[in-house]
N, C-alpha and C positions, 0 to 999 in steps of 0.2 A: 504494500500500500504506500505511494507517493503522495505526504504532503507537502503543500506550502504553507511556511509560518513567516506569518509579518508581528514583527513585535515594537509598539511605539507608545511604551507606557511612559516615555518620562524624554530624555533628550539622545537616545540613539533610534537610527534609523536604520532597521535589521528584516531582511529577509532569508526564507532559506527553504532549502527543499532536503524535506530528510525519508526516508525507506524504512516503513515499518518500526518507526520510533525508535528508532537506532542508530541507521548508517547515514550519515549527513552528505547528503549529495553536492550540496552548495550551502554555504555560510557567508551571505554580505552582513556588512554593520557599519554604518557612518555614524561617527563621535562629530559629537559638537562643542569638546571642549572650548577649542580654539572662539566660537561665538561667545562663550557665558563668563570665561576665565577673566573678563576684565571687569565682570559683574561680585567676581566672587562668589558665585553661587549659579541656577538654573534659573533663567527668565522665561515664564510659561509660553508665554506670547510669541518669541523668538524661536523656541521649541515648538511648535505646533508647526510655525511660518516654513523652518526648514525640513519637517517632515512634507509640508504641503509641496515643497521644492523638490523631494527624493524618494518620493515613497516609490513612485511607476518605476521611474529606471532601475532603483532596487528590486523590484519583481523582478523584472525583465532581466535585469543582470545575475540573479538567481535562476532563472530558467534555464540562460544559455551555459554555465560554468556546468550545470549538474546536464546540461544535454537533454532535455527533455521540455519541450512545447508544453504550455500552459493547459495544453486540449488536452495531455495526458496525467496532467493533476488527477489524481482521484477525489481529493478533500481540500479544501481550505481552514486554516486553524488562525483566528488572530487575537492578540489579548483585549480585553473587554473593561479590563480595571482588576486592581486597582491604579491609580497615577493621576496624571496630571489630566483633566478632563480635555483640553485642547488636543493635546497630542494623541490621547486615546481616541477622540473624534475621529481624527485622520487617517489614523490604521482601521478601523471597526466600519467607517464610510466605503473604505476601498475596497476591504473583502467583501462586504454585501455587495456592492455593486458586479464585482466581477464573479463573485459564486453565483447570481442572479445571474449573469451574461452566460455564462458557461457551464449554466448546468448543476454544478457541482455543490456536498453537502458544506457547509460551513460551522464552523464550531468557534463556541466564543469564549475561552480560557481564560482562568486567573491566573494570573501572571506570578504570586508566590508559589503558586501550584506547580507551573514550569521551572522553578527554581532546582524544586526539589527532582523532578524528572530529567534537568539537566545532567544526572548521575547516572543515571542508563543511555548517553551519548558514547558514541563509538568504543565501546565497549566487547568481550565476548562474552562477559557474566555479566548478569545483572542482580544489583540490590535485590533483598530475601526480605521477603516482609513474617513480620511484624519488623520497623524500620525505626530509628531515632532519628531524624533530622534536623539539626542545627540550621535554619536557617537565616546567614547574616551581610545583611541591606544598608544602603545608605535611610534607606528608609522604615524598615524593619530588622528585628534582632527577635527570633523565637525558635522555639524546644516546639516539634510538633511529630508526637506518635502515630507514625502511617502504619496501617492496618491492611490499607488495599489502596488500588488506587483511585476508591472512591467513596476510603472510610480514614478520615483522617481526624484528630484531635489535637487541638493547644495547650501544650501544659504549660506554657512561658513564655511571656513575651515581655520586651520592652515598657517599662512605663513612663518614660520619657525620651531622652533622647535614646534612638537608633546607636549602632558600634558602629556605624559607616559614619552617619552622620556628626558624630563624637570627632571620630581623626579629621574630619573634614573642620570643626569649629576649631581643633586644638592646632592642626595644621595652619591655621588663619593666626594663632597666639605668636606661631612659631614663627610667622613671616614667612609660611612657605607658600605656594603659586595653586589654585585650583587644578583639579579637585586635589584634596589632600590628601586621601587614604594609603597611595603609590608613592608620595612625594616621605610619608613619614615612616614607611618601608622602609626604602631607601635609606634615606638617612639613622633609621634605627640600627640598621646591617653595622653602622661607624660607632655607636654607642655604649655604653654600659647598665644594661638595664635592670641592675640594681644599684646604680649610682645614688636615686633619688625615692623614697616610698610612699607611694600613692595610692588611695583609698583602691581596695575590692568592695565595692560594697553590694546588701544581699538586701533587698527590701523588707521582706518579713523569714526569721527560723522556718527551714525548710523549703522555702518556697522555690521555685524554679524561675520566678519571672528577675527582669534583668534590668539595671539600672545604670547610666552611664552622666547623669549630668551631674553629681555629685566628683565625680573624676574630672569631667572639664574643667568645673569649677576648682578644682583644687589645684589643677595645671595653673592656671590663670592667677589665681592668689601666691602660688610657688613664685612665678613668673615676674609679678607686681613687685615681689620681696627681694629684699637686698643681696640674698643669697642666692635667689634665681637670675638677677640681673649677670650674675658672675656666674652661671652653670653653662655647660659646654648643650650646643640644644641637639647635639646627638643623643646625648645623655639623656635628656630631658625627653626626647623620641622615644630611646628608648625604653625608660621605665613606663612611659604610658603606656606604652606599645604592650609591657609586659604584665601590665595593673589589666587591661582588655581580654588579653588571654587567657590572664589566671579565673578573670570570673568567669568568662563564656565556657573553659575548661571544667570548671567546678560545677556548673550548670550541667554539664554533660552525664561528668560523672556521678552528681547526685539523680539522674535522671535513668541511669543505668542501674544502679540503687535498687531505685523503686521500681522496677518491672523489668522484664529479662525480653530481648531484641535481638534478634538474628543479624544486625548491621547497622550502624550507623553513619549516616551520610551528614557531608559539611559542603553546603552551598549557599551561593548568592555571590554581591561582590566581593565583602569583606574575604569571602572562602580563597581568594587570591593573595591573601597576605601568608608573606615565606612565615613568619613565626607562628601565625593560625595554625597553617599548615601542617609545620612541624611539634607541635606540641599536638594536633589530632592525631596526626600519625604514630607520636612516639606514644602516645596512651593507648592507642589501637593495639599498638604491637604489647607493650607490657601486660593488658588483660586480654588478649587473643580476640580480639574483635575486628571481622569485616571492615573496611573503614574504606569509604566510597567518596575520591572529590571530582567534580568534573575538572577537568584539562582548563588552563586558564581561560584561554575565548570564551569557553562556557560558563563562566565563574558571573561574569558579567551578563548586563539584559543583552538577548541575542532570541532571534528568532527560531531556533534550532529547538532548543527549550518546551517553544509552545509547540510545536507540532507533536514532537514527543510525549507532553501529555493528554494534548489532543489523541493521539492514539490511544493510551493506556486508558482511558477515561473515558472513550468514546460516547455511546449514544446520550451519557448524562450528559456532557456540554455540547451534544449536538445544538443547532437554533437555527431560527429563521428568521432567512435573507434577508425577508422584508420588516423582522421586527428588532430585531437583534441591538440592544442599544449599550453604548458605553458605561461602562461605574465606575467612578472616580474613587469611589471608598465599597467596593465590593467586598463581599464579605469571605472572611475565610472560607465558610462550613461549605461542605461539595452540597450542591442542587439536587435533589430527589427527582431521579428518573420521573415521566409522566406516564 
């Protein structure tokens, strides 16, 4: 089964055609850093404007890499929400119209949903459910028990700031260039990340949900003080980097605790950071646990994603053509077949 997946939840413009939610035929993605970076952040309106600019030739430039005419799509899959309402217009407009033109069935995907599916990408095993997935976002950060892949649960989630969107504020402390999350990678690889100690903090005993704005915050006050003025801000990269880890780690493993899981997968963008990475990994390996990350292109929002869950999920997000509307703030829980 050939789909194509357009994904325009927020400021990339990603198409792609993947085979049987697996094998990715063709992977485009236009970044719009270089538009927002003088903004310091994502302007909706500029994001929408440049999806409206690239969405067609990213189809079209996805059909031809993976070899295969739009006539022999089987399915169209594109994300629905959650994100920025403009730019989800623009992708959710395009699929109706051309699964309308051509026949073909349309599926309209949440897009944290594709996060976690971005783990059965080019793959020859796939994730074993009962699954743990860490999912972490510039705009979300959660612990979310899949069962199938159309029975899924929240045990945690951010209640304030996002882990993406954390590096992205602290990165701004730091004087470093949008977006921050890469930029304080980087610079953490130079650092000593126990030079400086900075808040884990856990909301409530036992809980699984995740907190990060008490850590900006303490970055910033470090930062103000006389002794931060004089810290080396690799250093300073790097204990935050490592105060991030430890909680999102501890998160994991009290979560592993409480219920026994055939695998756990780390995705989203954050799932791109080398220290994330290596502290999933090095915990996979010490309690013998499966431990699944997508390859870094797929780390990040990318079309690929949603076709994949569009397969795995199938007739629950099927929709129609003519009704199918965007959700800015959609909802986690999977939609009850009709």
């Amino acid at each position: 089964m050939l789909l194509l997946g357009i994904e325009t939840s927020c400021d990339d413009t990603a198409t792609a055609v993947v085979r049987d939610g697996r094998d990715v035929l063709a992977s485009v993605s236009t970044a719009q850093d270089a538009f927002h970076a003088k903004y310091g952040g994502i302007v909706p309106e500029i994001a929408s404007r440049r999806h409206t600019a690239l969405l067609s030739a990213a189809i079209e430039d996805a059909a031809a890499r993976a070899q295969t005419p739009l006539s022999a799509i089987d399915a169209i899959a594109v994300t629905r929400g959650p994100g920025l309402i403009g730019s989800l217009v623009v992708g959710v407009a395009s699929a109706k119209a051309l699964a309308f033109a051509l026949k073909k069935p349309l599926y309209g995907v949440n897009h944290l949903h594709g996060h976690i599916f971005a783990a059965f990408l080019e793959r020859p095993e796939r994730p074993r459910y009962p699954m743990l997935a860490l999912l972490v976002s510039g705009g979300h950060s959660q612990l979310v028990r899949v069962l199938s892949p159309v029975s899924m649960e929240i045990l945690g989630r951010t209640r304030d700031d996002a882990a993406g969107e954390a590096y992205d504020k602290t990165a701004r402390l730091l004087g470093l260039p949008y977006p921050g999350g890469p930029e304080i990678d980087t610079l953490a690889q130079r650092g000593d990340p126990n030079a400086h100690k900075f808040p884990r903090h856990r909301p409530d005993p036992g809980s699984l949900d995740l907190s990060f704005s008490g850590l900006k915050t303490s970055v910033r006050y470090f930062l103000e003080a006389e002794a931060g003025k004089k810290a080396k801000r690799e250093d300073v990269a790097a204990s935050f980097q490592a105060a991030v880890v430890d909680v999102l780690m501890a998160r994991v493993e009290s979560a592993f605790a409480q219920r026994e899981y055939a695998c756990a997968v780390l995705s989203g963008g954050v799932a791109a950071n080398s220290a994330l990475q290596h502290a999933f990994r090095s915990w996979a390996s010490r309690e013998h646990v499966d431990a699944f990350i997508p390859p870094p292109k797929y780390c990040t929002d990318n079309a690929a994603m949603i076709a994949a869950a569009a397969y795995y999920q199938g007739d629950v997000v099927r929709a129609d053509p003519l009704t199918l509307d965007a959700d800015p703030n959609l909802a986690f829980e999977i939609p009850t077949a009709a």
